[in-house]
Structures are given as structure tokens and as C-alpha cells.
N, C-alpha and C positions, 0 to 999 in steps of 0.2 A: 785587843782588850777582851772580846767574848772570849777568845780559846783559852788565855790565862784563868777568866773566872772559869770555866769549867773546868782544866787541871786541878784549879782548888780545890773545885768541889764535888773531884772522885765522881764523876759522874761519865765516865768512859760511852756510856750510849749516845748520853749528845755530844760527846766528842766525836762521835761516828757518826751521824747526824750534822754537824757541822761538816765535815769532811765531803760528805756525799753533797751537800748543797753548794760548796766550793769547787766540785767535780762538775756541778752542773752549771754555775757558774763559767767555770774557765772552759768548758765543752762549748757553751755559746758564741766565747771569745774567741773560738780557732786555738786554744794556748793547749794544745793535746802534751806539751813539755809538763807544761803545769799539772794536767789532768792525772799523769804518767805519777808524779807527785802524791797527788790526792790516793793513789791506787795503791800504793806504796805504806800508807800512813793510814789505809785504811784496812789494808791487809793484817798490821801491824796491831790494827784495834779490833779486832773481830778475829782474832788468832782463835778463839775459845769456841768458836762457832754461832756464836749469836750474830745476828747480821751480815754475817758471811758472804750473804747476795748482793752486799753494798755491793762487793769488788765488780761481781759480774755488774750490776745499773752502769758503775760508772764505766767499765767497758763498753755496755751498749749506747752509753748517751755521745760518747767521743767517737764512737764507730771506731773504736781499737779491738783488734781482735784478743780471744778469751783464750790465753795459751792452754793449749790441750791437758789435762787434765789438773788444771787450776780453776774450775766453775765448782763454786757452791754445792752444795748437798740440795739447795731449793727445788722441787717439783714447782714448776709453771704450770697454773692451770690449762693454757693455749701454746705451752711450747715455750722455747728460750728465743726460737726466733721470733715467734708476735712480739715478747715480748720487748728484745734487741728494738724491734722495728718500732713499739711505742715510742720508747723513751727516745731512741732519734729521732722522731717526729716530733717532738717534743723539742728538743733541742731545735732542731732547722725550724717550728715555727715561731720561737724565741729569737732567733738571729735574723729572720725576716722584720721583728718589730723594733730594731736597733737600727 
């Protein structure tokens, strides 16, 4: 029902916002099939370069690796890898509280 109202209503950023949150979502679940999905769909929404770094998050939250030269244009303040290593911490202390 959300993804429909937001096709409605042209609003592509949180449809890439939905997307990355479903990525974190199915990262928690072990479902990296799913994630694979999300990555996919979010590639698709962020073709213009706006949010582009979804793709890389949701690679670091599944611990899938970032095929070589498909990351982002993003500068990490602390590197790709702190940041990789956030957002899986983030995920594993998520699946701990399930």
C-alpha cells in the first residue's frame, strides 16, 4: 500500500528511502535474495545520481560485496570501510534483538 501511494505521488526519493529501509529490513532477516532485490530497484532509482550511496548502504548492511567499479561517487568522511563496518553493526545488533 505505501509503495503504490508513493508511485502516485512522484515522489522517487522516498521511493528510494522505502527501498533502502527494506534492504535493511531483509539484511536483518538473512534474506540477501531479497536484499539482491532491493539493490536492484534501487539502482534503478537513483540512476541520476541522487542517492546513489543507497546502493553501496545496502551492500554494506547484507555484507555483499560492492562489485568494482559500481560504488557511488560518495566521499566517506572515515573511509567506505568504517563505514561498510557501521552499518553491519547495525544490522547484527538488530538480529540479536529478534
Amino acid at each position: 500500500m505505501l509503495r503504490a501511494e508513493i508511485d502516485e505521488s512522484g515522489y522517487a526519493t522516498r521511493h528510494a528511502n522505502l527501498r533502502l529501509i527494506l534492504a535493511f529490513h531483509h539484511a536483518v532477516a538473512n534474506r540477501n535474495d531479497l536484499v539482491e532485490g532491493d539493490i536492484r530497484d534501487l539502482r534503478e532509482l537513483t540512476d541520476g545520481g541522487d542517492y546513489a550511496y543507497y546502493v553501496d548502504l545496502a551492500h554494506y548492511m547484507a555484507a555483499l560485496p560492492l562489485p568494482a567499479g559500481d560504488a557511488s561517487a560518495a566521499r566517506w568522511l572515515d573511509g567506505p570501510d568504517s563505514v561498510r563496518t557501521r552499518w553491519r553493526d547495525l544490522v547484527q545488533a538488530r538480529q540479536q534483538l529478534r
